[in-house]
C-alpha positions, 0 to 999 in steps of 0.5 A: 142321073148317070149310075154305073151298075155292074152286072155280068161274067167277071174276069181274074184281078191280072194284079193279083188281090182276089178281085174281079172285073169286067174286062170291058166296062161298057158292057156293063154299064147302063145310064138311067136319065131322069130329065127336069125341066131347066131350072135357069128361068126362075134363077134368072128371074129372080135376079131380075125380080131382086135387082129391081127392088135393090135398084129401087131402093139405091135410087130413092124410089122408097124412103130411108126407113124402106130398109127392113121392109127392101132386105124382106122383099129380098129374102125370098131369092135366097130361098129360090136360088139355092133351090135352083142351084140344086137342080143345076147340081143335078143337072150336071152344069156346075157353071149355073149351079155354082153362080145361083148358089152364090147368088143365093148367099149373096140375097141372103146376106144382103138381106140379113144386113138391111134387116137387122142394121148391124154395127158396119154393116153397110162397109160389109156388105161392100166388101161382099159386093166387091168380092162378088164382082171378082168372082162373077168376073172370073165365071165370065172368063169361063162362060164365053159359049154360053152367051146369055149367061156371059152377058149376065155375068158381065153386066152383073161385073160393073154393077157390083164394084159400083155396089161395093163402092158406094158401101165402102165410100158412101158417095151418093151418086155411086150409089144412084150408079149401081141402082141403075147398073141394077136395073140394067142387070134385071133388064139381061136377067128377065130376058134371058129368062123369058128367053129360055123359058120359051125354048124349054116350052117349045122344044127350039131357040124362040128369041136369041141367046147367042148359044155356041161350041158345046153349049150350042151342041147340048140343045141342037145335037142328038143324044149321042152327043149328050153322053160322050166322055161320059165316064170322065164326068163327076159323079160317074169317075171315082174321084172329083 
């Protein structure tokens, strides 16, 4: 991770308070990388592996009193995603830190609701899904470059407002709808994830993911390219 350390000669504060500063930063800054291995393949797979248990469930494929046994199955994702998202966080790319962490809520409240049944909870859970849909249009506006992702995030848009809509109306066939919307979502997720699993093994783009603009530029371009405006970024500047 990029920590600022200061070591050398030291000049007069010109505003006066007895501090002192280097008069050129650069100078005295060093950059320690640690790398980690991207954690996005298991974040994508276990949405993929998560769609396709809920998916299943909404079409019928279990029984009714399949319900504590499809919220179980589930609640491992929490787990896996928010671990994902604490790599992501280290990795500086708040986009994917920010939508395996809600992801990750999003398992663990699904979960929480099928498990134990609690009084509206179903109505709940819409309002969670609908919710969820809005966000995940709103990181969809922001991850255009970063075309896997978009296109998991616009998949993931319809499937949760059809979701949200079965919870809240309980129409069956909307549920039948977002069961396969689900499948549909698992489908984007297993491949985007099999996809960058392969580039990280093999150091290049294997199956394509539409990278472009900057995101294009982080696994083609050279290091220089990796550290520019550094010292603009959060965890480096003062302030967030």
């Amino acid at each position: 991770m990029p920590e600022p350390t200061a070591q050398s000669a030291a000049v007069d504060d010109p505003l006066g308070g007895g501090r002192r500063f280097e008069p050129d930063l650069r100078g005295m800054t060093w950059i320690n990388l640690r790398p980690i291995a991207s954690p996005m393949p298991l974040g994508f797979y276990t949405v993929g592996i998560a769609s396709v248990i809920v998916g299943c469930f909404q079409l019928g494929v279990f029984e009714e009193g399949a319900r504590r046994a499809v919220g179980l199955a589930v609640l491992p994702a929490f787990v896996l995603q928010l671990l994902v998202s604490w790599f992501a966080f280290g990795a500086r790319d708040v986009l994917a830190a920010t939508l395996m962490a809600c992801f990750s809520g999003l398992w663990l409240a699904s979960s929480l609701t099928l498990v134990l049944d609690p009084s509206d909870g179903t109505r709940v859970l819409g309002v969670l899904n609908a919710v969820f849909a809005l966000f995940a249009l709103l990181m969809a506006s922001v991850a255009g470059r970063k075309r896997a992702l978009w296109l998991v995030l616009c998949t993931a848009v319809p499937r949760f407002t059809v979701a949200a809509l079965a919870n809240l109306t309980g129409v069956a066939w909307l549920g039948t709808v977002s069961g396969l919307l689900g499948l549909l979502l698992a489908a984007v997720a297993l491949y985007t994830a099999f996809a960058l699993m392969l580039e990280d093994m093999r150091g290049e783009e294997v199956l394509p993911i539409g990278r472009s603009g900057p995101a294009h530029h982080a696994v083609e371009g050279d290091l220089s390219v990796q550290l520019g405006n550094l010292e603009r970024q959060a965890g480096v500047r003062r302030t967030l």
